[in-house]
N, C-alpha and C positions, 0 to 999 in steps of 0.2 A: 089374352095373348095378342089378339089382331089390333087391339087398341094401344099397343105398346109398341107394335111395328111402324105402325100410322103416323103416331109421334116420331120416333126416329129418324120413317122415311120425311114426313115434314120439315123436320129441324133439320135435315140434312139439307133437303132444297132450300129451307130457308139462308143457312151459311154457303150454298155454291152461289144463289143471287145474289147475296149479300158483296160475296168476294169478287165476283164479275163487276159488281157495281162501282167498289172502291179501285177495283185493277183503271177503270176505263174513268173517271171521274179522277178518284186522285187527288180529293180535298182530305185534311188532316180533318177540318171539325166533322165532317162527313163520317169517316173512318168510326171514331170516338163513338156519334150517336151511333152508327151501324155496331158500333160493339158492345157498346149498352144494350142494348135490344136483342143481341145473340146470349150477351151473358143473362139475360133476364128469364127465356127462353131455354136455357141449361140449365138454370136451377129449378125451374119448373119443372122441367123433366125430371131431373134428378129427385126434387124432394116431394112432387104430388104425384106423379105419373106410376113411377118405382116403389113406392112406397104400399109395404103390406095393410091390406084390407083386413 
């Protein structure tokens, strides 16, 4: 259970830095790879983290 918060609380810092980064920078191709790299990071979560043992 602590290991599934971890992730969470991770992923979640990782999309508030994420978003602070694009807010304050403001390049399109920037955005894109930043978004690659959250959505790659969601499915991780989603399909290895959550997934029954």
């Amino acid at each position: 259970m602590l290991d599934r918060i971890m992730v969470l609380i991770s992923l979640g810092l990782l999309i508030a830095f994420c978003a602070v980064l694009i807010t304050f920078v403001g390049r399109i191709d920037l955005a894109l790879v930043i978004a690659v790299c959250v959505l790659m990071g969601v499915y991780d979560l989603l399909f290895y983290s959550f997934r029954k043992k």
